[in-house]
C-alpha positions as CSV (number, residue, x, y, z in Angstrom):
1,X,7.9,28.7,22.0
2,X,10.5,26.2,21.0
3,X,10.7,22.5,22.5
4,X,13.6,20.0,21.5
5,X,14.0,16.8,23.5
6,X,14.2,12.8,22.7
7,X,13.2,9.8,24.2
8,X,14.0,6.1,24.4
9,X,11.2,3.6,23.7
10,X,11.6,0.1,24.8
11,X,10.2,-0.9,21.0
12,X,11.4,-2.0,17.5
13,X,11.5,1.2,15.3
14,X,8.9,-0.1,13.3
15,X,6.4,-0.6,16.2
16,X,6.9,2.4,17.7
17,X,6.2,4.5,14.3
18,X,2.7,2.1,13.9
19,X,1.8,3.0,17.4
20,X,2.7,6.5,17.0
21,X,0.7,6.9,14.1
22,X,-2.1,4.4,15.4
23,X,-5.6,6.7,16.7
24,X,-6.3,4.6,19.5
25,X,-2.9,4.9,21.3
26,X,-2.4,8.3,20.6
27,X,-6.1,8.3,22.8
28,X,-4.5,6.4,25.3
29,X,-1.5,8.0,25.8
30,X,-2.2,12.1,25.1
31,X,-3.1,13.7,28.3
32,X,-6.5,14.6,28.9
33,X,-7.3,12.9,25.2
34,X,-11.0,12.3,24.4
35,X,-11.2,11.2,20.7
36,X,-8.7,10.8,18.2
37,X,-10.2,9.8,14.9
38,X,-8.2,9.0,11.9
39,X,-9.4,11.2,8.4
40,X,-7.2,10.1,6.2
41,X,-3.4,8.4,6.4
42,X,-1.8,12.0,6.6
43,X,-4.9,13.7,8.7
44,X,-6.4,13.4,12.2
45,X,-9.1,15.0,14.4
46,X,-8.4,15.3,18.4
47,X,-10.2,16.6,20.4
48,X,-9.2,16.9,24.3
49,X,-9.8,18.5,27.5
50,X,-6.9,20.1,29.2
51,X,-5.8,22.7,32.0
52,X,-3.2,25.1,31.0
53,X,-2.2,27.9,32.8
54,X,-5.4,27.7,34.8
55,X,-7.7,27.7,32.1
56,X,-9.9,24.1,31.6
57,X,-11.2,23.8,28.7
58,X,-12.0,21.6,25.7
59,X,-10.2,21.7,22.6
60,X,-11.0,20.3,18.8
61,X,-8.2,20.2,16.8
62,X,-6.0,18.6,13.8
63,X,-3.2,17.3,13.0
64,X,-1.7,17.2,9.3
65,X,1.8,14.7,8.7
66,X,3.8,15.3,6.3
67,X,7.4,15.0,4.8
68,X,6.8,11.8,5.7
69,X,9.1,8.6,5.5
70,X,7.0,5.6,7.1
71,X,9.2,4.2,10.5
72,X,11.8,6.7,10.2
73,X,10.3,10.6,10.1
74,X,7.8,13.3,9.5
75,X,6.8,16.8,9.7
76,X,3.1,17.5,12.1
77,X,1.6,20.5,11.5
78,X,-1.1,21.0,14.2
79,X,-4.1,23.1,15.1
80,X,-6.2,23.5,18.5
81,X,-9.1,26.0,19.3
82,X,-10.5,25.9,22.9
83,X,-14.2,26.8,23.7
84,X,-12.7,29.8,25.9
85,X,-11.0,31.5,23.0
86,X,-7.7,29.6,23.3
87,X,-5.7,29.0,19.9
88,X,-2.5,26.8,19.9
89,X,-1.0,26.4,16.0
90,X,2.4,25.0,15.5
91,X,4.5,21.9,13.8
92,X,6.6,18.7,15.0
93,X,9.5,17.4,13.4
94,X,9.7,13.8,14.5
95,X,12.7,11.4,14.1
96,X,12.9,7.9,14.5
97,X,16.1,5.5,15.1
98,X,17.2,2.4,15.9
99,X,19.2,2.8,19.8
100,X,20.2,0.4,22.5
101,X,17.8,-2.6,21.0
102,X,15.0,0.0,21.3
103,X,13.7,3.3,19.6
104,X,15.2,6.9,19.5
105,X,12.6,9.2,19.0
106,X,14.0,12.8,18.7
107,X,11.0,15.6,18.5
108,X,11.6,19.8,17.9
109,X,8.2,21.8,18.6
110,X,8.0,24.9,17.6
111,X,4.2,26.6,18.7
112,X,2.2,29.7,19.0
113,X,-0.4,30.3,21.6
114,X,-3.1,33.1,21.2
115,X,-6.6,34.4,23.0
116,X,-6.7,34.1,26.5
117,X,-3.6,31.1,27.2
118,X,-1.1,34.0,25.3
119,X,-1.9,36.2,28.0
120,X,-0.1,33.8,30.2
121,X,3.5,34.2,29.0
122,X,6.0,32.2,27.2
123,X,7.4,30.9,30.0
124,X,4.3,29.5,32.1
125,X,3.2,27.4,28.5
126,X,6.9,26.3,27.9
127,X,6.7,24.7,31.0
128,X,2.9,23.5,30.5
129,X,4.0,22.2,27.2
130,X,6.8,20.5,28.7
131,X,4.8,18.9,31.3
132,X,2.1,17.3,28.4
133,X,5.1,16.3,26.5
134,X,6.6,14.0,29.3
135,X,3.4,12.9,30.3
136,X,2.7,11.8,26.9
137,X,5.9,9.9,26.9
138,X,5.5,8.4,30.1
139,X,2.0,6.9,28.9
140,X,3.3,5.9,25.8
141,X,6.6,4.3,27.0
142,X,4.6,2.2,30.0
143,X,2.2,1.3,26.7
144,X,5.2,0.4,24.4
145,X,7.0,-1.6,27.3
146,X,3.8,-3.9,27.3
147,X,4.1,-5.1,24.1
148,X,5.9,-7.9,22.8
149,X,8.3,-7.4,20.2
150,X,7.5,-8.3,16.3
151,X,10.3,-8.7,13.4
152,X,10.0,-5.6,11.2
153,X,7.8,-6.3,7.9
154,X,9.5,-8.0,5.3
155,X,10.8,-5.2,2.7
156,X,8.1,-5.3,-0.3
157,X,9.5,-6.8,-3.5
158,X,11.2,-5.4,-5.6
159,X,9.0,-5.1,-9.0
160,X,9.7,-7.3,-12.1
161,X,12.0,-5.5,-14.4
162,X,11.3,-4.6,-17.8
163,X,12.7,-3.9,-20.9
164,X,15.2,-5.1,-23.6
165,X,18.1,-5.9,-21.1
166,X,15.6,-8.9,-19.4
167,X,14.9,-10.5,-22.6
168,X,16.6,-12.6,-24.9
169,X,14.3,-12.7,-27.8
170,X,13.8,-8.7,-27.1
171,X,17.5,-8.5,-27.9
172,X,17.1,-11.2,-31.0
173,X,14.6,-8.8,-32.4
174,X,16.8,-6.0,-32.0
175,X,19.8,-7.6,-34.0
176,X,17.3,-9.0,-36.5
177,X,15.9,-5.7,-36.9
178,X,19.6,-4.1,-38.0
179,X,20.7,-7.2,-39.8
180,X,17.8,-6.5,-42.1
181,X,18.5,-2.8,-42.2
182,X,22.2,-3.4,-43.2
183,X,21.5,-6.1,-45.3
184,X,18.7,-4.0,-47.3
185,X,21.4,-1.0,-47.2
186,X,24.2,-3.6,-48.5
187,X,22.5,-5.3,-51.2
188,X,19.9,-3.5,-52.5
189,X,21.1,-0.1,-53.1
């Protein structure tokens, strides 16, 4: 099952990414969302309690980023298994751009579904996919247009250069080096 769609949030480019990637608003905004705890900067756990296709029932999961280009994009790779012998694997590819004083942000899902929810049919989790995907939006739009808007980060700076081409005496001891060479070369042989 394939889902491509984006959406406009009323945010900075750089908020939006720090919220998308922050534990406690992904908790606030995923539907039916009971924890989402933070392993690492590229790793989370979720778990959640959802009804799809008729079947309620709690899910502990993961979700791995990577490919990932901080405020702009990356690649989710995620992993659910329900207590009823439900199994949802799949990846995100998430895209972030400045629009309209606000945020594009462009998703493609691609997912598999197996035990009991692929016995429902493409079509009935297509649509429940869709339906968790706008109201995850919804939440996190109403969430975003709450906040007030920050100045991005200034860029880090850039690092000190090094080398000859920064130093004067670097570049004195260079030509002192081959004057004594040549002169050796010259006079002495």
């Amino acid at each position: 099952m394939r889902i491509a769609d984006a959406q406009w949030i009323p945010s900075t480019q750089h908020q939006t990414w720090d919220a998308l990637t922050d534990p406690a608003v992904l908790q606030r905004c995923i539907p039916g969302c009971v924890e989402v705890v933070r392993l690492s900067p590229t790793e989370y756990a979720v778990k959640l309690r959802a009804k799809v296709a008729g079947i309620d029932t709690d899910y502990d999961g993961e979700i791995l980023m990577s490919d990932v280009d901080p405020h702009n994009s990356c690649t989710l790779a995620f992993e659910g298994k329900g207590r009823a012998a439900c199994l949802a694997i799949g990846t995100a590819q998430i895209n972030l751009s400045t629009k309209d004083e606000g945020t594009r942000v462009a998703y493609t899902v691609a997912c598999m579904a197996g035990g009991k929810l692929a016995e429902c049919g493409e079509s009935l989790l297509l649509k429940a996919g869709d339906k968790i995907i706008q109201k995850f939006f919804a939440a996190f739009i109403d969430h975003m247009s709450g906040q007030p808007r920050l100045a991005p980060p200034p860029p880090p700076p850039e690092p000190e250069a090094r080398g000859l081409s920064n130093s004067r005496w670097s570049w004195i001891m260079v030509i002192l080096v081959i004057a004594v060479f040549w002169g050796y070369h010259t006079f002495y042989k």
